[in-house]
C-alpha positions as CSV (number, residue, x, y, z in Angstrom):
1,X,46.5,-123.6,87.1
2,X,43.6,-125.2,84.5
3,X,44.0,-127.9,82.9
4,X,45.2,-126.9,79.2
5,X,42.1,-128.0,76.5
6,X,43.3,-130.5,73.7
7,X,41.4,-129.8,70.4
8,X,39.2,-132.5,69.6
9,X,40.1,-134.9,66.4
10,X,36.8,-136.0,64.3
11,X,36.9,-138.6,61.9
12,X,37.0,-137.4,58.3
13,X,33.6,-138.9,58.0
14,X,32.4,-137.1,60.3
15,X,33.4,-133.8,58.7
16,X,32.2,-135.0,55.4
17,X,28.4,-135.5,57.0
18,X,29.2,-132.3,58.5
19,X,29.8,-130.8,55.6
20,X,26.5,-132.4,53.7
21,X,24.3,-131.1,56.8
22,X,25.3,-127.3,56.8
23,X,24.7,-127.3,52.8
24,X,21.5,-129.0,53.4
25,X,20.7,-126.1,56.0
26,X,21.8,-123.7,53.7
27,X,19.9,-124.9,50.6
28,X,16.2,-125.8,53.1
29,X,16.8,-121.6,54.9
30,X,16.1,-121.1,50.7
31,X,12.5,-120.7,50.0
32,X,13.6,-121.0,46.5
33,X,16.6,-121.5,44.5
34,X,18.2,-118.7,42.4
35,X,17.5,-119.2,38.9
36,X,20.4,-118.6,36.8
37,X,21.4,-119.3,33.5
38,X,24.8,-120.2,31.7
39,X,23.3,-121.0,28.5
40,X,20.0,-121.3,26.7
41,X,18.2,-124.4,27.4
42,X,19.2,-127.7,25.7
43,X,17.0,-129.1,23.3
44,X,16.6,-132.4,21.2
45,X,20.2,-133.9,20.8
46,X,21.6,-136.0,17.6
47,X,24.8,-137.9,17.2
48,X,26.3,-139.8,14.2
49,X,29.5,-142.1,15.0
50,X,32.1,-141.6,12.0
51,X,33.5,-145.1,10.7
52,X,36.4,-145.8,8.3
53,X,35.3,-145.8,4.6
54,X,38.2,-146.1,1.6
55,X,40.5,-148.0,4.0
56,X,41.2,-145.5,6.0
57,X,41.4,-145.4,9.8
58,X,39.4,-142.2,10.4
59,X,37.1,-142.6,13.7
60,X,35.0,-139.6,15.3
61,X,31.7,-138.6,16.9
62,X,30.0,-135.4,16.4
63,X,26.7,-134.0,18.1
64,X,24.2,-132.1,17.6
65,X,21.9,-130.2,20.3
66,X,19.1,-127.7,19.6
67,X,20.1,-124.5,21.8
68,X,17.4,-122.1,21.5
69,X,17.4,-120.8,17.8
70,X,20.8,-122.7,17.3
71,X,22.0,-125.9,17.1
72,X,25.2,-126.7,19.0
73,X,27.6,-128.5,17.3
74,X,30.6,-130.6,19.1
75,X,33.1,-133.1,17.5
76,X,36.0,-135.4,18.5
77,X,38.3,-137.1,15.4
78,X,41.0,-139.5,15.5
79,X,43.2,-141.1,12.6
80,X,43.3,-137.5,10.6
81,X,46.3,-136.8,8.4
82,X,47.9,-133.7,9.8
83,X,46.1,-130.8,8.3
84,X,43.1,-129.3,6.9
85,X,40.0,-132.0,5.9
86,X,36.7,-130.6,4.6
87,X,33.8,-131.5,7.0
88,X,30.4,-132.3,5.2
89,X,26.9,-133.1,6.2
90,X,25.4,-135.0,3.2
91,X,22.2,-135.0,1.9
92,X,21.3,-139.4,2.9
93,X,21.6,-141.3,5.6
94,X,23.3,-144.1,4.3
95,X,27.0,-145.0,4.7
96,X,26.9,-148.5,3.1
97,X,28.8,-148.2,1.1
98,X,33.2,-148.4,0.8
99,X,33.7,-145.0,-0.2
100,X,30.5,-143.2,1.2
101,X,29.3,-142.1,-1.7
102,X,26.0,-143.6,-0.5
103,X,26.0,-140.3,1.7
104,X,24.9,-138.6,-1.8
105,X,25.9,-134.8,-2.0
106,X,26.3,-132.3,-0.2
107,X,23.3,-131.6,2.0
108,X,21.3,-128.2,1.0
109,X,17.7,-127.6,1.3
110,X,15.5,-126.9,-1.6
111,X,14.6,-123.3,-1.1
112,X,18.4,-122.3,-0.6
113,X,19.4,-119.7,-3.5
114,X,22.0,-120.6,-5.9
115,X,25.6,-120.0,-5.1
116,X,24.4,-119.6,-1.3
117,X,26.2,-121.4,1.8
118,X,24.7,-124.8,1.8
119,X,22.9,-126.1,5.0
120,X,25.7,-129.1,5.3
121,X,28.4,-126.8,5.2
122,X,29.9,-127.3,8.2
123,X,33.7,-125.8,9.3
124,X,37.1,-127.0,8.6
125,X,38.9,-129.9,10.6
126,X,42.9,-128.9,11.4
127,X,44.1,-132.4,12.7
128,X,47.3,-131.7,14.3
129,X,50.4,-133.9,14.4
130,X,49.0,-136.3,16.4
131,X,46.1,-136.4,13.7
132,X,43.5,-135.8,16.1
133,X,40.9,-133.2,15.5
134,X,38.1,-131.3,17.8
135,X,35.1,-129.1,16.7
136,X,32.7,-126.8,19.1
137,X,30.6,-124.4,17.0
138,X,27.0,-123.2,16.6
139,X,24.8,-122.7,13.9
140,X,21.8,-120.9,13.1
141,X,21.0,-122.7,9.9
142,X,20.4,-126.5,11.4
143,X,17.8,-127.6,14.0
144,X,17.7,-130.8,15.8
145,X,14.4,-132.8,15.7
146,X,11.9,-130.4,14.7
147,X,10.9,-132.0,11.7
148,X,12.0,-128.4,9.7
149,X,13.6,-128.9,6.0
150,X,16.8,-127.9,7.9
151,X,16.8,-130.6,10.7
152,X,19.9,-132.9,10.4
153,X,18.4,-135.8,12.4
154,X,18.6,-139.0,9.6
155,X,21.6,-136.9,7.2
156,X,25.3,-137.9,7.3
157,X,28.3,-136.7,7.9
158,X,31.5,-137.4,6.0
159,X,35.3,-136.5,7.1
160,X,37.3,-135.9,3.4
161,X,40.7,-136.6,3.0
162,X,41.4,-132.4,2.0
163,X,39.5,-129.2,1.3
164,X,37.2,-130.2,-1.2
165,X,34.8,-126.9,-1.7
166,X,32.4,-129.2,-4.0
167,X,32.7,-132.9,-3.5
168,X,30.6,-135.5,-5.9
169,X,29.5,-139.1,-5.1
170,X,30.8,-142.0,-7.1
171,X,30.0,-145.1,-6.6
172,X,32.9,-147.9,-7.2
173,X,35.8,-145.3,-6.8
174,X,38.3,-144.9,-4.4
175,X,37.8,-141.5,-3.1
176,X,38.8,-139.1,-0.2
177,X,35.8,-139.5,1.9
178,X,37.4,-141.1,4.7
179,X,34.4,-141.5,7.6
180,X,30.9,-141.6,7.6
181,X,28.5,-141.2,10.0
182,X,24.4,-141.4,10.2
183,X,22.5,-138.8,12.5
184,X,20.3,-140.2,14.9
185,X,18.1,-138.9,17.7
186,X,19.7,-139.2,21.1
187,X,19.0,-139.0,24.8
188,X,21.7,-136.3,26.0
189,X,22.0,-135.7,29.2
190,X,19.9,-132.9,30.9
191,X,22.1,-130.9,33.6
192,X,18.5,-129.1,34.4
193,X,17.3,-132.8,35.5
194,X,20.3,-133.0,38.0
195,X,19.2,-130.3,40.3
């Protein structure tokens, strides 16, 4: 009668260099790697960290990232009031001062017609109960380091305390412009460059 044939245990590193061989294999029997894409390349990036203004506690971060003809736009905010807030990018760089109003106005360009969607429109904030808030959009309006009229790099952004469809800068008021943030160039990270 033969002998009965025990299977043979490896260690688990083994398996994991095992594992890292075959998919080397697999990816050298390639003479070239399929070329796919999930979205259009990523382009210059901008980011402006929101700090309290007016005494409030409002913290967030918000990106920019040229996407072909768009730019995308992504944004993380804590400290919110439950609600709706107005989301604003404003025509200065400048957030010196307590209530933001160094921000200036609302950010438009000079060749937008009267009455038209300004360029720093951006969308509404809904904080939830927990008063945080998130933002993923795109627009076609805003590019990101190319030195156009309508490039945000070295604008603000401001979080308001409500919907405010029109909101004016005063200097030495208490207001509801609860963050501020200035947009500067910054090195995002590349998947492409991973590969």
């Amino acid at each position: 009668m033969p002998a009965a044939v025990l299977p043979v245990r490896l260690p688990l590193r083994f398996h994991a260099w095992l594992t890292v061989a075959a998919a080397a294999a697999l990816i050298a029997g390639c003479s070239e790697l399929p070329s796919f894409k999930l979205a259009p390349d990523a382009g210059p990036m901008a980011v402006a960290r929101l700090i309290p203004k007016n005494g409030s506690t409002v913290r967030g971060t918000i990106s920019f990232t040229q996407r072909g003809d768009k730019a995308a736009i992504a944004g993380s905010f804590v400290e919110l009031f439950p609600g709706s807030h107005s989301l604003y990018s404003h025509a200065v760089g400048n957030c010196g001062s307590p209530n933001a109003a160094s921000a200036g106005p609302v950010w438009n360009t000079a060749a937008a017609p009267a009455g038209s969607k300004r360029v720093g429109d951006l969308p509404l904030l809904l904080a939830g109960s927990e008063g945080r808030a998130e933002l993923e959009t795109s627009s076609a309006s805003l590019s990101v380091g190319t030195g156009k009229s309508n490039d945000v790099i070295g604008h603000a952004v401001v979080v308001h305390a409500a919907v405010d469809p029109d909101p004016k800068p005063e200097f030495g008021v208490r207001n509801g412009w609860l963050a501020c943030g200035v947009i500067e160039r910054s090195q995002g990270l590349d998947l492409k460059k991973l590969f």
